[in-house]
C-alpha positions as CSV (number, residue, x, y, z in Angstrom):
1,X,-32.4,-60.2,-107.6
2,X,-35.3,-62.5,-107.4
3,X,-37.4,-61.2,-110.0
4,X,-34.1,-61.6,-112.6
5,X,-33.3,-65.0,-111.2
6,X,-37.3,-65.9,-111.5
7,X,-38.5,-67.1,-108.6
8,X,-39.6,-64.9,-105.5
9,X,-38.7,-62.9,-102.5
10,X,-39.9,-65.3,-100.4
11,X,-37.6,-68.2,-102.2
12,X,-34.1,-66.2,-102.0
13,X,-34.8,-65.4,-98.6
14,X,-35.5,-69.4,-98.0
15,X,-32.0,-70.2,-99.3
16,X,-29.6,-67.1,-98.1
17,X,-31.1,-65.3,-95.6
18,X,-30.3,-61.5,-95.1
19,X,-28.0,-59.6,-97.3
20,X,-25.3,-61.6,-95.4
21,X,-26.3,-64.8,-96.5
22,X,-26.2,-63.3,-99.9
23,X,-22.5,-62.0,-99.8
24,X,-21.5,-65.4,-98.3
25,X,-23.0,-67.5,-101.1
26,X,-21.6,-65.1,-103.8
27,X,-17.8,-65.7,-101.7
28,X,-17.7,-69.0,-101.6
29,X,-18.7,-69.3,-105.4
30,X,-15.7,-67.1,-106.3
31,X,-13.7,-69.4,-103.9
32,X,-14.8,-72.4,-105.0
33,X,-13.5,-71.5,-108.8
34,X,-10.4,-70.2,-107.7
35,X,-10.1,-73.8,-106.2
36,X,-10.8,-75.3,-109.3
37,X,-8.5,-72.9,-111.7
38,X,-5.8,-73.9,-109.4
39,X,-6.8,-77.6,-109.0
40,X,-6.2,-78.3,-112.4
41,X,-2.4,-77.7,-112.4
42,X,-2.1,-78.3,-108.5
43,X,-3.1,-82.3,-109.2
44,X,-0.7,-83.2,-111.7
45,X,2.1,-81.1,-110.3
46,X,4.4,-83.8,-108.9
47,X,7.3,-81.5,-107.3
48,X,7.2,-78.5,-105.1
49,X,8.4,-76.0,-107.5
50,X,5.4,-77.1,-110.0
51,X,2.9,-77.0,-107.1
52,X,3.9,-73.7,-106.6
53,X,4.0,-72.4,-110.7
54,X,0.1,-74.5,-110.3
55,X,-0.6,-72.0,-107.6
56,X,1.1,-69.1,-109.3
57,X,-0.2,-69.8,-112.7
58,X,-3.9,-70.8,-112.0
59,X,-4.7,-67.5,-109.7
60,X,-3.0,-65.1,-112.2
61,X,-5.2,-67.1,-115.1
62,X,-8.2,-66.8,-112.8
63,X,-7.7,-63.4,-111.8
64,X,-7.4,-62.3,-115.7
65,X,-10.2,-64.3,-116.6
66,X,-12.6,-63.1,-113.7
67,X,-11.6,-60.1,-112.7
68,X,-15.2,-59.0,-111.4
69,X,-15.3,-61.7,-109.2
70,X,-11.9,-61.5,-107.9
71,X,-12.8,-57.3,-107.4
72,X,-15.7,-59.1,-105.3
73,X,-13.7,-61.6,-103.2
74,X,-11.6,-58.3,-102.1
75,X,-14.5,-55.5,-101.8
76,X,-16.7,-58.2,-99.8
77,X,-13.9,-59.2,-97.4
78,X,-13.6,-62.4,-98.8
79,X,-9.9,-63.1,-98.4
80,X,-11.0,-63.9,-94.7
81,X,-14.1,-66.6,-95.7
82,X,-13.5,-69.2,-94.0
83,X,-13.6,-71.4,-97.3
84,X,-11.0,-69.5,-98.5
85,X,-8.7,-70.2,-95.1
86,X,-9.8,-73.6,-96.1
87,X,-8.7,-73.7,-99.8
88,X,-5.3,-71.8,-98.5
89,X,-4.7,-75.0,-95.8
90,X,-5.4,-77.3,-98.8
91,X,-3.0,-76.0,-100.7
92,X,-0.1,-75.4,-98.1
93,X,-0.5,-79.2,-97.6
94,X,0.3,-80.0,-101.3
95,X,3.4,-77.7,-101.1
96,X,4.7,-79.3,-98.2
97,X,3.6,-82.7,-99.3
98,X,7.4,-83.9,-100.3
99,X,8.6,-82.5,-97.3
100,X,11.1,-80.0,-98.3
101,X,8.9,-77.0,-97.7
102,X,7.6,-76.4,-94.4
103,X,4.4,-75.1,-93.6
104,X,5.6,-71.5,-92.9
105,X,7.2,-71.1,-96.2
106,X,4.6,-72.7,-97.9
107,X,1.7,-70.1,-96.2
108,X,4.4,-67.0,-97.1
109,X,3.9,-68.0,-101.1
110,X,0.0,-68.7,-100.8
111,X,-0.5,-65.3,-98.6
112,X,2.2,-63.4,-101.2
113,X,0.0,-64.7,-104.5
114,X,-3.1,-64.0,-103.1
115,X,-2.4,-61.0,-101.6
116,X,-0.9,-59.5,-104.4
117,X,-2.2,-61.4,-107.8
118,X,-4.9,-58.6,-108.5
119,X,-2.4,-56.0,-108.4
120,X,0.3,-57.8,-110.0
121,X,-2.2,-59.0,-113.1
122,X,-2.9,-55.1,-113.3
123,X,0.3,-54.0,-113.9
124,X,0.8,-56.9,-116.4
125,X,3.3,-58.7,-114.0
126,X,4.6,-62.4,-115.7
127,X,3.8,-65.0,-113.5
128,X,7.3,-66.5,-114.3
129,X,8.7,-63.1,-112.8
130,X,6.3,-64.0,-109.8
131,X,7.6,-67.6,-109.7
132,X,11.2,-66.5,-109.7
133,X,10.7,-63.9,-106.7
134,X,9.3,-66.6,-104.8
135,X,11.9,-69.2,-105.4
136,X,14.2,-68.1,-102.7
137,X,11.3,-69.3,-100.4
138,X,11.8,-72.6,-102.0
139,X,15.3,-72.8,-101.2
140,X,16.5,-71.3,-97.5
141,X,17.4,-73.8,-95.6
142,X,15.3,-76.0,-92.9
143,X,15.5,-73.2,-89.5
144,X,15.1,-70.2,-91.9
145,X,18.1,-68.8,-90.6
146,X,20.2,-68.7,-93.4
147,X,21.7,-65.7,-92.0
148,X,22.5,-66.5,-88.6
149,X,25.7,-68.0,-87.3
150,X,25.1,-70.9,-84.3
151,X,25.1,-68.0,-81.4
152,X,21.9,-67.0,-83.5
153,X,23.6,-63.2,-84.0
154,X,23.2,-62.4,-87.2
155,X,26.3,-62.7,-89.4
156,X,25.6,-59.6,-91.3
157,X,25.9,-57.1,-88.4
């Protein structure tokens, strides 16, 4: 890696340190751009369902566009760097910025898009089909217990 970056051993040790330090540096790269393909759309989104299509739209984009690096991010364990947990915080705090998501809801679309974009952009999934299966998130009511009567049995049984 040194000699086809152009500098020495000695030099990439310096910086990264072991083969860890390595991994790490490539992760946060890949999370950083992720950031930024979702960034774009995620700053002028001004409701909660367009923060969501940002989020939605920007990781499918990214994950057809780099697919090497998002098959990096998963064999490298990076869906559990720590910049990523930071990027997913970020990002649950724009969703639940007007205050009519809460932050539960908010993590269950983030985990659900990143957890399955790779797979989904495989299969050729729309990400307006994604959008619309995570819409109900954006609309149960405030206690997320839609389903439950006030003795908190559930009404279906």
């Amino acid at each position: 890696m040194a000699e086809a970056a152009g500098v020495s051993r000695a030099l990439v040790h310096t910086y990264l340190g072991d083969r860890r330090g390595l991994i790490d540096a490539v992760q946060v790269q890949i999370v950083s751009r992720l950031d930024t393909w979702v960034g774009h759309g995620l700053g002028r989104a001004s409701t909660t369902p367009a923060r969501v299509r940002a989020i939605v739209q920007g990781t499918c984009s990214f994950v057809e566009a780099e697919q090497d690096a998002w098959g990096v991010l998963g064999a490298s364990g990076g869906f559990d760097h720590p910049a990523l947990h930071g990027v997913r915080a970020r990002w649950a705090t724009r969703l639940t910025a007007d205050g009519d998501l809460d932050e539960i809801r908010a993590q269950a679309v983030i985990s659900a898009v990143l957890g399955s974009a790779g797979s989904w952009m495989n299969r050729g999934v729309d990400p307006a089909r994604i959008e619309a299966a995570l819409s109900p998130l954006l609309h149960a009511d405030d206690d997320g217990d839609e389903d439950r009567d006030d003795d908190g049995e559930d009404d279906d049984r």
